[in-house]
N, C-alpha and C positions, 0 to 999 in steps of 0.2 A: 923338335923344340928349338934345333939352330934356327931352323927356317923364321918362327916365330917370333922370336926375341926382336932382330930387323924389323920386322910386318908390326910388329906391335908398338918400337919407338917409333915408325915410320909414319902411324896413322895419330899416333897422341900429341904428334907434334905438329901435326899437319891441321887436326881439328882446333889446337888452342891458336895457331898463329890466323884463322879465318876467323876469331871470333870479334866483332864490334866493336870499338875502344868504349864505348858508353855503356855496353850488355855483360854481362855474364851467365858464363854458364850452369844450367841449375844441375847439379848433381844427383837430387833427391832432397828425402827427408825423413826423420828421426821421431819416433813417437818414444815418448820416458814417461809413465804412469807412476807416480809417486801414493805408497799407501801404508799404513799400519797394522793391518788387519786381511785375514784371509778373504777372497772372492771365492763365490763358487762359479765354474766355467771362467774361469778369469784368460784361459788361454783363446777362446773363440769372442770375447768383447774384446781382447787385444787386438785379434786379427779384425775385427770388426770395424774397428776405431785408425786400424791402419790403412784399410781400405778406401778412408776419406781423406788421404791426404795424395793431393791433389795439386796440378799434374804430374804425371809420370814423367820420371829423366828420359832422356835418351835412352836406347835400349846399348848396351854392352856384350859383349861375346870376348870371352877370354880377357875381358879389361879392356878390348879393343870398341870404340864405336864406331862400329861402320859405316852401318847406318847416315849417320854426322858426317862423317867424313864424304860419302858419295852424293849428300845434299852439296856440300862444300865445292866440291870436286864440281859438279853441274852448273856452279855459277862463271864460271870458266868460259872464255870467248868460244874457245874448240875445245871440248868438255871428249871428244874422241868417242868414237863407239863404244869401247870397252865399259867406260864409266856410267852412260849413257844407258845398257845394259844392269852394270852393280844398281843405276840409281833406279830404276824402274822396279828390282826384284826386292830391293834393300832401301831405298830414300826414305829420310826422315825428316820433318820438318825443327831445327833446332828450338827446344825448351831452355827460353831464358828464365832471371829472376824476375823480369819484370812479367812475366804469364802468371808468377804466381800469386794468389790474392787471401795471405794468409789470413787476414780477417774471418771474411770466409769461411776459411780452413777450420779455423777457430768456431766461430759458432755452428759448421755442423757436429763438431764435437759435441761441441756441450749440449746440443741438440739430442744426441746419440743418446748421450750418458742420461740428462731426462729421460728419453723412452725406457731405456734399463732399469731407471729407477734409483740413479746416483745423482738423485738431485741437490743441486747446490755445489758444484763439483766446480773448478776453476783450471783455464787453459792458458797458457800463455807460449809465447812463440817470439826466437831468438835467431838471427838469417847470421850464420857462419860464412863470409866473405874473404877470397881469396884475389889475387892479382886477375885471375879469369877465369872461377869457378865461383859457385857459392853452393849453399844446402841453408836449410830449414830448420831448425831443431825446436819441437813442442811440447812442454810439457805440462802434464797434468795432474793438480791435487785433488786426489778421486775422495769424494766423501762417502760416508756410510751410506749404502743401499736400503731404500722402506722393503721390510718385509713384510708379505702378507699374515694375516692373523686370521679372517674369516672370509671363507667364498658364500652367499645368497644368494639365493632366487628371491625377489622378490613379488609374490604368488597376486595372481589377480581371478578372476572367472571366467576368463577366455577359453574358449573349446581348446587354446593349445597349451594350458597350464597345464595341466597332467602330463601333455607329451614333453615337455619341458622338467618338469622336476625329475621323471623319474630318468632322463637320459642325466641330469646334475650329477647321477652316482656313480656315473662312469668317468668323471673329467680328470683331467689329468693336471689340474689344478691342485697343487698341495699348497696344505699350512708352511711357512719358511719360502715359499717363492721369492723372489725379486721382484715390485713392480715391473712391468713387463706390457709393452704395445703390442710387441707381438707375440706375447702369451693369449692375450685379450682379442687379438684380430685371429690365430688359431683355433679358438676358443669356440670362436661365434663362427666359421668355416664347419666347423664339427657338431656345432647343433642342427647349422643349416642343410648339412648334407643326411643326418639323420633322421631329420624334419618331415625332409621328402620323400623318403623312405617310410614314412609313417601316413602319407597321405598328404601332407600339406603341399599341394601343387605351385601354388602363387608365393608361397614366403620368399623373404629377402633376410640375407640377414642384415642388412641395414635397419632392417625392424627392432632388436636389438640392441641394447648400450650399457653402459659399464658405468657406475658409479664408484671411485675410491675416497675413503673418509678415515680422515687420521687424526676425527678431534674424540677421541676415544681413548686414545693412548701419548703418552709420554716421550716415548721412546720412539724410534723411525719404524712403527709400523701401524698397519692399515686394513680397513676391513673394505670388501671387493663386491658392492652388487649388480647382479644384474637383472635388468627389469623389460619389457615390452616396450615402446616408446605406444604414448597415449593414442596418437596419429595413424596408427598400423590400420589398414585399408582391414573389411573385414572380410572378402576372398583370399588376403592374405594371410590369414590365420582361424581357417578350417582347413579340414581335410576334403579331400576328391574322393570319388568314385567312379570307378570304369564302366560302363554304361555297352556299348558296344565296339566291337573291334572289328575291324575289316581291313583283308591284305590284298593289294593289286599286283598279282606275281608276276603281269609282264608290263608294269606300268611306265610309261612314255608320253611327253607334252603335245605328240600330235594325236595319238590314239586316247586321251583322260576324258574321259565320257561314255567310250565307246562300248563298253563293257558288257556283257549282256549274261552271262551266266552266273547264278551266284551260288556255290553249296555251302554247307552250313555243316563245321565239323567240334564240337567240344565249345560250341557258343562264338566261335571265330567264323567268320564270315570272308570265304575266297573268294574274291570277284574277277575274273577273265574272261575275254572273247572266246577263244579257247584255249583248250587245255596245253599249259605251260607247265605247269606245278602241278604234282597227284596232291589235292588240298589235304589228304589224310597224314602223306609225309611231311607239309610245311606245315601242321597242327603244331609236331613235333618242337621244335625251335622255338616258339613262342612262350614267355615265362608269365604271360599278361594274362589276368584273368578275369572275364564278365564278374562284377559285382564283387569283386577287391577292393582293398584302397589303393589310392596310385602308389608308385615305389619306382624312387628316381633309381635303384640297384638294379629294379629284373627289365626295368626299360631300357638301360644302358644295356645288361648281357644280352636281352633281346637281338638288340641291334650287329652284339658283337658276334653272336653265333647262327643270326642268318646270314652276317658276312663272311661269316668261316665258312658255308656251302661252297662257296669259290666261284658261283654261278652269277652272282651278282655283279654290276658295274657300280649302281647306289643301294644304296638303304636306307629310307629315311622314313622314321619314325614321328610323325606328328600330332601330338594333340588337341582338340578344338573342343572349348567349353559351349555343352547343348541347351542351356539356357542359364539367362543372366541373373536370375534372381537363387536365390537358397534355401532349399528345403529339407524341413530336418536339421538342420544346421551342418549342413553337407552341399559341394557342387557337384556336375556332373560333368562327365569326360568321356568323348570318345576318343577311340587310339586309331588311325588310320595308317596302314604300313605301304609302302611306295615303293617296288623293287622293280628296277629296271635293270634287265638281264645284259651279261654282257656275250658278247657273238659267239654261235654256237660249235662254227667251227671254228679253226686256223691251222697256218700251217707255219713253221718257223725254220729256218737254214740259219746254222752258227758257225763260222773258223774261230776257232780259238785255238791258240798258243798254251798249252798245260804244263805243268808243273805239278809235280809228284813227291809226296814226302820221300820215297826211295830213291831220288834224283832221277828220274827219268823224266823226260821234256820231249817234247816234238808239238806238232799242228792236227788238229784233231777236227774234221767236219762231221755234223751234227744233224741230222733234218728230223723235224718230228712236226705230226700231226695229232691235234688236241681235237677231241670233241665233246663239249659241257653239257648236262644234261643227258644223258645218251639215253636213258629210260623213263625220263621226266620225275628223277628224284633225287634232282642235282649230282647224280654221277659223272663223273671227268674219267674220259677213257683217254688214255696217253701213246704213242706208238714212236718210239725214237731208235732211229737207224743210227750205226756210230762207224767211221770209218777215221784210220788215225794211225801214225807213225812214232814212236819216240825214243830215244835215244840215251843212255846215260850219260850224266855230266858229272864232272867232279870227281872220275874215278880212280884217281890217283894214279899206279902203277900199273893198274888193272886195265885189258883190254877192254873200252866202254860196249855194253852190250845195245843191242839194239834187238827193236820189236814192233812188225805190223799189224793191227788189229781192225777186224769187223765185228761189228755186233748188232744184234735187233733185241729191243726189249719191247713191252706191253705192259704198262700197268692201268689199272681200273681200281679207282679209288671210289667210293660209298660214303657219302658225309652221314654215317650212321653207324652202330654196330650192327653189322651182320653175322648170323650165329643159326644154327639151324632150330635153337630153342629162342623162343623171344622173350629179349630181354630190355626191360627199362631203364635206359641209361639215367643217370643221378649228378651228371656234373653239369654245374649253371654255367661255368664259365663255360665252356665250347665243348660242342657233343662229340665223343669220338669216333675219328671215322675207321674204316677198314679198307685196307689194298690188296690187291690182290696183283701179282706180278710173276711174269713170262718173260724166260730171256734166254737167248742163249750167244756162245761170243766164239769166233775161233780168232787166234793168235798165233803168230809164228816169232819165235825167239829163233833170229836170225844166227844159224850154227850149233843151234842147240837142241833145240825141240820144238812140236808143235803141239796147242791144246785145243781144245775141243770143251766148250762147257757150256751146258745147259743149267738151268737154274729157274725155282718155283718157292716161292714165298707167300702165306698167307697169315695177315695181323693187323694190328689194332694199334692206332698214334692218337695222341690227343695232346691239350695242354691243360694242366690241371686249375694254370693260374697263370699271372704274367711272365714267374722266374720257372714254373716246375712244368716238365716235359716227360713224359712215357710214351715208349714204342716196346711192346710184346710182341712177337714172332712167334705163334705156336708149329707153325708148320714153317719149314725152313728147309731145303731140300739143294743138294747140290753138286750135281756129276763130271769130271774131270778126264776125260780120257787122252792120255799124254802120246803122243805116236813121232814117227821120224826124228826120234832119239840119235843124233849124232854118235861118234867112235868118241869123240872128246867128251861130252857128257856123259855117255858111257863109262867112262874112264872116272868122272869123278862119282856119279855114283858106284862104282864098284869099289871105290874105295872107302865110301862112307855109307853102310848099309843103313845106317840111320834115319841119312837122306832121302834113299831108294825108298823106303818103307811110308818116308812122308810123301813121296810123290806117289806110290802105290795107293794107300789108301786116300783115295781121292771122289769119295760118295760120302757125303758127308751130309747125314738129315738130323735135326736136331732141334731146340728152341732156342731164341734170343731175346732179352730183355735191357730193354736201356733206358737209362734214366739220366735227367741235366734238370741241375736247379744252378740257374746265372741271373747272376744280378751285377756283372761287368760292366751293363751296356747302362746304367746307370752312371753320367761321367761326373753325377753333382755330389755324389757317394764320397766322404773322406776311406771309409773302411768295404771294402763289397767281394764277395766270392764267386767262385763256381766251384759246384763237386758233381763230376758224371761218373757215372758207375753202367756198367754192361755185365752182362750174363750169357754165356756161352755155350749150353749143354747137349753135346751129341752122340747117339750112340745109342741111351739108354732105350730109347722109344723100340729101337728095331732089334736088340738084345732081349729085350720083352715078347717081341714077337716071335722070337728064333725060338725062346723058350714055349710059347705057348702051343706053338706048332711042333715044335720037338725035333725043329730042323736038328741033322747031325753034325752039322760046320756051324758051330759060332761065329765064326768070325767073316761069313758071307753071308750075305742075304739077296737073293733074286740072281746068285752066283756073282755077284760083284762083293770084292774085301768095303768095309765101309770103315770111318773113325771112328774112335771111341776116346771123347776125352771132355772133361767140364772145364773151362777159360772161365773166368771174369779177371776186373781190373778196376781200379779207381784211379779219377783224376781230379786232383784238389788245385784251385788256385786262389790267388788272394791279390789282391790289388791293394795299394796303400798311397791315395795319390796326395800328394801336399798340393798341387793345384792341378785345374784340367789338362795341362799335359805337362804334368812333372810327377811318377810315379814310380812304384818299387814292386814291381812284377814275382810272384814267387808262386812255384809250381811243384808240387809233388805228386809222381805218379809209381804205380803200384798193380800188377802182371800177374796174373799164373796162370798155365794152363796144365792141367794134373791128365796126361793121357793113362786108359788104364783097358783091358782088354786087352785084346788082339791089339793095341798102339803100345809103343814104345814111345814114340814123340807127335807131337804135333803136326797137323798136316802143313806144307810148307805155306801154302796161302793165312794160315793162321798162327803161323810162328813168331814170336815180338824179335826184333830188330834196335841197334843201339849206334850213333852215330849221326851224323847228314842236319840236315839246316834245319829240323825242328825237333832236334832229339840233344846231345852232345856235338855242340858244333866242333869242338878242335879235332874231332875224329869224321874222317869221311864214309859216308854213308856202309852201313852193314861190314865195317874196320873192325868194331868193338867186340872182345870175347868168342865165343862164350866164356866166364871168368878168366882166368887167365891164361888159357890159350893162345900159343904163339904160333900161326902158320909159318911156314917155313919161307915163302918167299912171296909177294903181294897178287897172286892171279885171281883170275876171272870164279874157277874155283873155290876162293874165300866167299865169294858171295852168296856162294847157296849155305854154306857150312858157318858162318858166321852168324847164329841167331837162335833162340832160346824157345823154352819155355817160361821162363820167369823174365822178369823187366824192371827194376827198381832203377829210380832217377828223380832228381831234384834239378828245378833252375832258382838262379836268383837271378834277376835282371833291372836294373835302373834306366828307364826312357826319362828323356830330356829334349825338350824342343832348342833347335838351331834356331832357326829362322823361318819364316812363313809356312810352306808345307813340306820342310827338312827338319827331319827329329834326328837323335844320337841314341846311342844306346852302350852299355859296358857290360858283360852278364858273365855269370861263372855255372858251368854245369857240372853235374855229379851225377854216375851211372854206369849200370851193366846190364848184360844180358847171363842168364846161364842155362843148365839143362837140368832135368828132376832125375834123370836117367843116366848112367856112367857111358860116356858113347866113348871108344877105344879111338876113334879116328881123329876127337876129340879131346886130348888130353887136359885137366886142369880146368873140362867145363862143367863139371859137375856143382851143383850150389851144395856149401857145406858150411860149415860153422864159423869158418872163415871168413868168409863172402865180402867183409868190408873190408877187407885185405885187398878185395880185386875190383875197388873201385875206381873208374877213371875220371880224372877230374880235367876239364878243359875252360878258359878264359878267353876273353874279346871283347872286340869292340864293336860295333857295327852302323848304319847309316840308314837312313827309313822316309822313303819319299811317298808319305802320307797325302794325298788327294781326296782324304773323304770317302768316296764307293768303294778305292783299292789303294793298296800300299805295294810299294816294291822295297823289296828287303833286300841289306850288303850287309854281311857280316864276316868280321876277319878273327880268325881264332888262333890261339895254341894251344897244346897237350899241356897240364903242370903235371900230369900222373895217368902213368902207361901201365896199365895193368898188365899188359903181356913182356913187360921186364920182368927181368928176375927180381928177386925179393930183395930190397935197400936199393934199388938204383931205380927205381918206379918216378920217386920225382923228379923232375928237373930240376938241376942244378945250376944252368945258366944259358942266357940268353942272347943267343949273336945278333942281333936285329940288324949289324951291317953285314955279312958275311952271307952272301946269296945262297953256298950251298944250305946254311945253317935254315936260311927261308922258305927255301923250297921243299926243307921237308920237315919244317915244322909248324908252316901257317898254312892255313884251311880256309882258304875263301869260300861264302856260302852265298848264292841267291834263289830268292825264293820271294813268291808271292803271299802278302797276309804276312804278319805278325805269327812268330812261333805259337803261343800261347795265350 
């Protein structure tokens, strides 16, 4: 704050003494709505009406305009590289009084307030002038709003009257409305898109028009019809018929013609040289049917779930009327589908730099070969080799561990369900498919141990819709054989048989379920969420079996210990943004996994962890708990022993944009980890009635170099509350921010790629 005070008289005084002796600077401006009576929505006509006032000041940061200042700075004989630099990242062109053309300003007000339906409303506008500033001030005496009194159709004998009134009962037009333009332009969007859906191929909703009449009543309101316009072409107001469909599965601008075979599956007509597509499987995808009416709905998911095969480069769906005249009072349509494939093989090499939510980082090369199609039923067989080094960062006192890893995986994805009973899939948005995946990985934890794991998965992903997402995993399969176990990891598991027993049971077969409904990516959203939820259950499948065979060892199956424990978890977030990059980030999430059998705790790959740059930043990664657990001194050891069964945590987080593609951010996190089991080695991690007794609370700031495809994240933290203190002295009492030792071990730098949450 020393620093700034300087930087701040430095630039305010630097930008008033450039300015013009005949200009001033415009500062902004002021909207004042003067009324007697309540609005409804009066908060979004406010921002509404604020949003025309026009032009924007300079932009400001901390009071300071820098912006200003580095245009300023640039008009300078030798402006210096430095400046030269600010003005390029940050230059602004200065906003006088004289840009601004309040008139104007003025009547799209009152323009506005018409549309709304505050007609007769008055603006007026007063320029507050200073020695080298000025500002705007407007205000407005809002009159009463016409409320609607009745919504009509007014009925004709058009073949589309009927499809017209009876969608009238669905509108979202009420009695007590506000006139409204763009109630009225919604209005006719929502017939038009229903319309199509019903067969009306050629409508416009320009066809369309709104009559309001307020010589009926006394008082400001009005009654609202709407009618055909007389003029409406009459293609445009019939329905269509599909006629015939025909799909070119390898279709291309040099080969269109060329075509020679055609089969004929469910009234859809394949046409290819040869065989690209089994025509019985591409049946499937197709929502269009011979002698339906058209339906702008199943033509769109059409489109969207032959693109979901993943085999495609286009898709394009075209229409073409098969003669010009009207029969029956009906047209005719064929549906012509155009898919041109994309290359069947490839082969891809990546280096990439990784980043790990448990801090570990290194460089990681990648090669994989894709081949699309692989049975001619849009199958994508996948082969990705992995080879890769990483390192922990961030580890405080702790000697940082490191770790070489090879891996070969195989998956074979099915744009279909596959089942050994056949089954007719029912989802219009996108059919779901089934993977099947091969892998296995070895890894050397440099001074510790080495693993060995294979792994076999077999399930079913889809999207239900644009926010909802399911992936079920009924077979889920997973072997671990831990070997060239060090005398030092020896050592700590012998001290903590807890641990031993999670690293033992290491065959883990089970089912998984996971679910996400986001509507995040939605940035025009004032209010928008996500909640993902998983399902975890291993054990019971091969307990089942033990029983039915009457094996004598429960607790082995095929002479391997395996797990036994059910996990799930939720993850809630909520978004609250006041503009598109000015928002209030808030996250609750929620852990358990109940081991039961032959398990004591969780296997360690499936243990929750509490800490590190996307969990509780003021604590360094797997530092936290289990509840209030205090290790004895910060080693390598903490990291296996630090982590739970249970996971409760909250964040709040406020982003805020800097400057171009530099955001801020402040966020406060709350959270632990604990155990469902008493482990001795452990003391105080047991979850018990207590539990919010042994909450850690940590605070920051952070800095976010947002680019669009990736973000690079800095975040600086402190602990306010140490759970592993004794009881009263948990939070902190004060704050040495100059005192180095005080810094070093009480701020938590974090980097990380992506946004926490």
């Amino acid at each position: 704050m020393a620093l700034l005070l300087p930087l701040w008289f430095l630039v305010s005084c630097s930008v008033s003494k450039y300015i013009p002796e005949d200009e001033k600077l415009y500062t902004g401006a002021t909207l004042k709505i003067n009324r007697d009576f309540s609005v409804k929505g009066f908060k979004a006509i406010n921002a509404e009406l604020e949003g025309l006032l026009e032009p924007e000041p300079n932009a400001k940061f901390l009071g300071m305009r820098i912006g200003l200042w580095s245009h300023y700075k640039m008009q300078q004989e030798n402006p210096g590289f430095i400046n030269r630099f600010i003005y390029k990242k940050l230059g602004e062109e200065p906003v006088y009084l004289s840009d601004v053309d309040a008139e104007k300003t003025q009547s799209l007000v009152v323009n506005r307030l018409d549309n709304n339906g505050f007609f007769f409303s008055r603006v007026s506008a007063n320029v507050e002038a200073g020695p080298k500033k000025a500002s705007v001030n407007y205000s407005v005496d809002l009159a009463k709003p016409y409320e609607l009194a009745t919504y009509q159709y007014e009925k004709d004998s058009s073949a589309i009257d009927r499809g017209i009134r009876e969608l009238l009962d669905k509108t979202e037009i009420a009695e007590g409305d506000y006139f409204s333009l763009e109630m009225m332009k919604n209005e006719r969007v929502r017939l038009n898109e229903a319309l199509k859906n019903k067969g009306f191929y050629n409508f416009n909703p320009d066809f369309l028009i709104f009559e309001a009449d307020t010589n009926q009543y006394e008082d400001k309101r009005f009654d609202l019809f709407l009618r055909l316009k007389q003029n409406a072409p009459e293609k445009g107001i019939v329905p269509y018929e599909i006629q015939n469909i025909r799909v070119y599965p390898n279709y291309s601008m040099d080969k269109y013609g060329q075509e020679t075979d055609t089969t004929l599956v469910d009234n859809v007509m394949v046409i290819q040289n040869e065989l690209t597509f089994k025509p019985d499987l591409l049946d499937q995808y197709i929502l269009i049917e011979k002698d339906s009416l058209y339906n702008s709905k199943d033509t769109r998911l059409t489109s969207s779930r032959l693109t979901g095969i993943g085999n495609f480069r286009f898709v394009n769906l075209r229409y073409t009327e098969t003669d010009t005249s009207l029969s029956g009072g009906k047209g005719k349509l064929d549906a012509n589908i155009y898919l041109t494939p994309l290359d069947k093989r490839s082969i891809r090499a990546e280096l990439q730099g990784v980043s790990k939510s448990n801090n570990f980082a290194g460089p990681t090369l990648l090669l994989n070969y894709r081949n699309r199609n692989l049975f001619k039923g849009g199958e994508t067989f996948n082969l990705t080799a992995e080879v890769g080094y990483e390192s922990q960062i961030a580890a405080g006192d702790r000697e940082s561990l490191s770790a070489f890893e090879i891996g070969l995986k195989g998956d074979l994805i099915f744009p279909r369900v596959v089942f050994p009973i056949a089954i007719k899939e029912r989802f219009a948005y996108s059919v779901p498919k089934t993977k099947i995946s091969l892998g296995t990985e070895y890894q050397d934890r440099r001074g510790y141990y080495k693993l060995n794991t294979v792994s076999a998965t077999y399930g079913y992903f889809w999207n239900a819709n644009r926010f909802v997402y399911h992936e079920i995993t009924p077979i889920s399969l997973n072997f671990v054989d831990i070997s060239n176990t060090s005398s030092e990891f020896e050592e700590i598991l012998e001290d903590n048989p807890f641990l031993r027993q999670s690293f033992e049971h290491q065959f883990i077969a089970g089912i998984t379920y996971n679910f996400a409904y986001n509507k995040l990516m939605d940035k025009y959203r004032e209010h928008s969420i996500y909640f993902g939820a998983n399902l975890d259950l291993a054990g019971g499948g091969l307990r089942l079996l033990n029983n039915v065979f009457n094996n004598q060892d429960q607790n082995k199956f095929l002479g391997f210990n395996y797990a036994q424990y059910n996990k799930g978890d939720i993850d809630f977030r909520y978004y609250w943004r006041f503009t598109e990059e000015k928002l209030l980030a808030v996250r609750l999430f929620g852990g358990v996994g109940l081991p039961y059998g032959n398990s004591v705790s969780l296997p360690f790959a499936k243990q929750f962890f509490s800490g590190g740059p996307n969990s509780i930043r003021a604590f360094r990664i797997r530092s936290l708990g289990p509840g209030s657990f205090t290790p004895e001194t910060e080693t390598t050891a903490n990291y296996f022993d630090q982590a739970g069964d249970i996971r409760l945590e909250g964040n709040l987080e406020f982003r805020f944009p800097i400057f171009s593609y530099l955001k801020g951010a402040t966020f406060v996190d709350v959270g632990n980890v604990w155990l469902v089991n008493e482990n001795e080695a452990l003391p105080g991690g047991k979850f018990g009635k207590d539990w919010f007794k042994e909450l850690a609370v940590g605070a920051g700031i952070g800095l976010r170099v947002d680019i669009e495809f990736f973000v690079i994240r800095f975040d600086l933290a402190t602990p306010l509350r140490s759970p592993s203190l004794p009881e009263g002295e948990r939070w902190a009492s004060e704050f040495k921010l100059q005192d180095s030792d005080w810094r070093n071990s009480n701020l938590v730098f974090n980097f990380a790629i992506g946004y926490p949450f």
